[in-house]
N, C-alpha and C positions, 0 to 999 in steps of 0.2 A: 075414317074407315080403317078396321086394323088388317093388317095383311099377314096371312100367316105364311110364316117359316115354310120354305121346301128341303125337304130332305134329300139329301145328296144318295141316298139309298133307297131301294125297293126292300121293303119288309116282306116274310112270307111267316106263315107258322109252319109247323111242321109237317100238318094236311096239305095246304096249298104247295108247297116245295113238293112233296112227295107226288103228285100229282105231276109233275114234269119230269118224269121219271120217265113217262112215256113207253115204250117197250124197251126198253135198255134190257136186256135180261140179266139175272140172278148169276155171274159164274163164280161166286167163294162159296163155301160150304161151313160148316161148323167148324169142323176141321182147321180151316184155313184159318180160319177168323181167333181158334183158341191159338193158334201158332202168332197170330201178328198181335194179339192184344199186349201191351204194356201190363206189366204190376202191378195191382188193384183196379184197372179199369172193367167196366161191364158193359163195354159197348156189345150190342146183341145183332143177329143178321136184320131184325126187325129194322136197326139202325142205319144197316147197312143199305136195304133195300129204300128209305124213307129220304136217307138225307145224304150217303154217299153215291147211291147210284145217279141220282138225278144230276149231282156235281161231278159228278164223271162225263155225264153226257158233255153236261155246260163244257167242260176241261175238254173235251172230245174237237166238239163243236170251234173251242178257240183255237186247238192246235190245227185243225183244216183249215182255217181261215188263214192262220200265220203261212204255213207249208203255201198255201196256195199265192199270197203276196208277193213269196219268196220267187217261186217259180215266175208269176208276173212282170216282176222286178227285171229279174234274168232274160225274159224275150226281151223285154224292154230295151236294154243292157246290150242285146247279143251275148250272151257269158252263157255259160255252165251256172246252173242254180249251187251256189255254196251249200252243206248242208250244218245248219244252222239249228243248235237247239230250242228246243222252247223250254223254258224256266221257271219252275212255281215255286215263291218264295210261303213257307210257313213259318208262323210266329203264333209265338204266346206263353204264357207265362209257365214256370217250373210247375208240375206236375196236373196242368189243366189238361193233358191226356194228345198233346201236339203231335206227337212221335208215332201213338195207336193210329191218328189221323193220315198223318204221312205215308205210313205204312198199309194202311187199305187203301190209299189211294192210290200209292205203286202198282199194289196190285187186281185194282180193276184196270187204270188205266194201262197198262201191259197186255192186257186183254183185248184192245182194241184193234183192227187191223192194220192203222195206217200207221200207227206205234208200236212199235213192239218190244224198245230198246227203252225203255223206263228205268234212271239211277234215280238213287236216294243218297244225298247225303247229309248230315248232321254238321253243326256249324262248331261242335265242341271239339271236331280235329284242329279249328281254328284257335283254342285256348293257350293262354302261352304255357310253358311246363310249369312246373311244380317249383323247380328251383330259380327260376324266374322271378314267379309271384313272389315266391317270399322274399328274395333280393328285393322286391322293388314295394315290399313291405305291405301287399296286398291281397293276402292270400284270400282274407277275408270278404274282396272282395271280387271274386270269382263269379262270374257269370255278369257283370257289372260289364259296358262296352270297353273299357281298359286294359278288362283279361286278357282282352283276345288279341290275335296277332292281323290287325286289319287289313296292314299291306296286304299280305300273304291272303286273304280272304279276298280281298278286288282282283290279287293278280289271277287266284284261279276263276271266280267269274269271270275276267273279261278273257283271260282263255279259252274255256270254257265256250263263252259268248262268239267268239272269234273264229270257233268249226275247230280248234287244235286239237289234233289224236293225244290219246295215254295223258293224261293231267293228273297229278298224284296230288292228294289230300291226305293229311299226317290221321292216323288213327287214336282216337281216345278209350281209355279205360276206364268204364266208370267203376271194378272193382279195385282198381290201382289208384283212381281220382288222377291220372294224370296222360299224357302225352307216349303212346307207347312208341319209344325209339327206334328207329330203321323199319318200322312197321308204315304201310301206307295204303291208302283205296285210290285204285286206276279208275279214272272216270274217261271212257274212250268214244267222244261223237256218240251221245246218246242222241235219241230222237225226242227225249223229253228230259229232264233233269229238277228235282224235286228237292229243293234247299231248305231243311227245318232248324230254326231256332231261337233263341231268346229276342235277339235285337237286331233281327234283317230286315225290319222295317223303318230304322232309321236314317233319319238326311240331314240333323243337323238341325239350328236353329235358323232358319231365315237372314236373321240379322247379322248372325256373323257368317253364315259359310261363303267359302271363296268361289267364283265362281265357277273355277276350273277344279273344283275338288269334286271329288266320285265315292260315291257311299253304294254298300250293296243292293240298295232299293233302287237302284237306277235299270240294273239288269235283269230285272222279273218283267217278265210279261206278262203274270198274274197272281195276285198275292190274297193271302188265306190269313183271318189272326182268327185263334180258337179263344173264347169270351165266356166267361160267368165270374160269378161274383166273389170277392173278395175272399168273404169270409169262407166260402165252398171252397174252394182252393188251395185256404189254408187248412182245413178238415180234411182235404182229398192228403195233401202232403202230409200232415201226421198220418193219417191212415197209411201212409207208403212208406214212411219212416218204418211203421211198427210193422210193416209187410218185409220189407229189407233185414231187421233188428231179425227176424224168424229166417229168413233165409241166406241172402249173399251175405251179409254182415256176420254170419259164424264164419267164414271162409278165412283163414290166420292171412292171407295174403290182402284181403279187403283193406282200404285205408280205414272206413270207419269200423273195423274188427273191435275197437275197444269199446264200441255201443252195443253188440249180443249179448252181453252178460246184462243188462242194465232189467230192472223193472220194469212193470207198465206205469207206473209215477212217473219215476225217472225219465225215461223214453218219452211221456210226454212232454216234461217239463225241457229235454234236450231236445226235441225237435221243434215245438213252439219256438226255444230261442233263437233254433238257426234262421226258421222263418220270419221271427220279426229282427233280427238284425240283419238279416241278408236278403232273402229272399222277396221280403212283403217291401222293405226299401226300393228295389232294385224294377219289380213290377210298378209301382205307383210310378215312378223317377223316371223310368227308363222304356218301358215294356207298356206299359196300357196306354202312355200317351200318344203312341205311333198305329190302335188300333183303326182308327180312322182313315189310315190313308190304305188301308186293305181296298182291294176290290170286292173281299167277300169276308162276312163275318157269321160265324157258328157259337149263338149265345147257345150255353150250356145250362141247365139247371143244376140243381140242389143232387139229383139223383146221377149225374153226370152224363145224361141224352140231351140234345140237343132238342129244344125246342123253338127256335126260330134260325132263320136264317134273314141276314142282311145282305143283298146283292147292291153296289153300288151302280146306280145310273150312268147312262152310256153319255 
C-alpha cells in the first residue's frame, strides 16, 4: 500500500486565495500603490485586490485573536492586559520584490480599526558598518548572516516583544551602502510591527544550536517568505541593476557612483557577477533554505505576480 506524503501547507492559486478576500474593501488607489512600489517592480491594484487584500484579512483575523488571548491571559492573571506587539516577520531573497510586499501590507493593515499603529522595519539598520566589514575582511560578503550585528537584532526584538516604549533601530543607506551614523528609527509600542529581510527566518541547525540560544524567528507570530525561481530573480536583479545604473547611481554621493558611466555589456556583465558571487550564493546557502518554515509563502512568477499562495497548516 503506498501512502502518500501530506503537505504541511494548504496550496491555493491565485482565483482560490482571492476569493477569501471576502468584502475586505479596496482602501489604496493608484496613487498609493505607484508611491509604495520598489524599482522595477509591477505589482498592479489587480494584485493588490487578489493576493494582498485577502492576506490582510488573514493578518487582520491573527492579530484579534492574539489581542484577544492577551486580554484573556490578564483576567485570568488579575493584571492589566500589557500591550504587546504582534510581529510579522518577511523574508526572501535580494530583489524578489520583499520590501514592495512589506510595504502594501503596512499600509492596508493600518487601515484596519483595531490596528492603527503599523511600523515597518528593515533588518539592514542591522548590518554592521562599512568599516567593520572590511576589518573583518568581509565586505564581500554583505547580506551573508555574519554581516549583521545579531545581538543588537534579538535585543530589539525582544524589546520590542517585551511592550518597551521608544526602541531605536540604527538607519541604513542604500545610496551610501552603509550605516548612517547618529541617525536612528524610533519604534514606540506599535500595535503591529512588520520585520523585512534577508535571513529572519533562521534558527540554526538542529544539531548544533544551544538550547538556550535565540534567533530572530522565535519572535514572530507570523511569518511571510516571498518565492520564485531562481533564475527570475536573477533577471529581476540585473533588470534593477540597470534601473539603478539610470538613476540613483548618477548621484557622485552613491557608493556604487562608479557603475553610471558603464554600458549596457558592461552593466550586464557587472551585475551578473555580483549576483553569482554574492547574491545567488547567499540565497541557495542561506535564504531559500529557511522558506519552509514560513507560515505563508507567495510563489511569484516569471512576470513577477504572484501566482499561488502556500498557507501552512494549523
Amino acid at each position: 500500500m503506498m501512502v502518500t506524503a501530506v503537505s504541511r501547507y494548504l496550496s491555493f492559486t491565485r482565483e482560490e486565495w482571492a476569493r477569501l478576500r471576502a468584502d475586505t474593501p479596496l482602501t489604496l488607489g493608484e496613487a498609493d500603490l505607484t508611491r509604495l512600489r520598489g524599482l522595477n517592480e509591477r505589482v498592479s491594484l489587480d494584485e493588490v485586490v487578489e493576493i494582498y487584500l485577502p492576506l490582510s484579512r488573514l493578518l487582520n483575523l491573527h492579530v484579534g485573536g492574539s489581542q484577544a488571548l492577551h486580554r484573556t491571559t490578564a483576567r485570568f492573571l488579575n493584571t492589566t492586559a500589557a500591550k504587546v506587539p504582534y510581529l510579522i516577520g518577511l523574508a526572501g531573497s535580494v530583489a524578489v520584490g520583499k520590501s514592495t510586499t512589506a510595504r502594501i501590507l503596512r499600509e492596508l493593515l493600518v487601515r484596519w480599526p483595531d490596528h492603527t499603529k503599523v511600523e515597518l522595519v528593515a533588518t539592514d539598520g542591522f548590518l554592521l558598518p562599512t568599516r567593520v566589514l572590511t576589518a573583518r575582511g568581509i565586505m564581500q560578503r554583505k547580506g551573508f548572516p555574519e554581516s549583521y550585528d545579531l545581538r543588537a537584532l534579538i535585543r530589539f526584538l525582544s524589546e520590542v516583544k517585551a511592550g518597551r516604549p521608544a526602541v531605536s533601530v540604527p538607519v541604513y543607506s542604500h545610496l551610501t551602502y552603509d550605516i548612517v551614523p547618529g541617525d536612528v528609527q524610533v519604534i514606540d509600542q506599535p500595535d503591529v510591527l512588520i520585520v523585512e529581510g534577508l535571513n529572519i527566518l533562521q534558527a540554526g541547525a538542529r544539531q548544533t544550536r544551544d538550547a538556550e540560544q535565540v534567533f530572530a524567528s522565535d519572535f514572530f507570530d507570523f511569518t511571510i517568505y516571498v518565492d520564485a525561481d531562481v533564475v527570475d530573480v536573477r533577471r529581476w536583479y540585473v533588470e534593477r541593476f540597470f534601473a539603478l545604473r539610470d538613476t540613483a547611481f548618477r548621484n557622485p554621493a552613491s557608493y556604487f557612483h562608479r557603475y553610471a558611466a558603464l554600458g549596457d555589456e558592461e552593466a550586464e556583465h557587472v551585475a551578473a557577477r555580483i549576483w553569482q558571487e554574492i547574491n545567488e550564493p547567499n540565497l541557495l546557502e542561506n535564504i531559500l533554505p529557511t522558506r519552509d518554515r514560513a507560515h505563508l509563502i507567495l510563489e511569484k512568477g516569471s512576470d513577477h505576480a504572484v501566482r499561488r499562495v502556500r498557507l501552512r497548516r494549523l
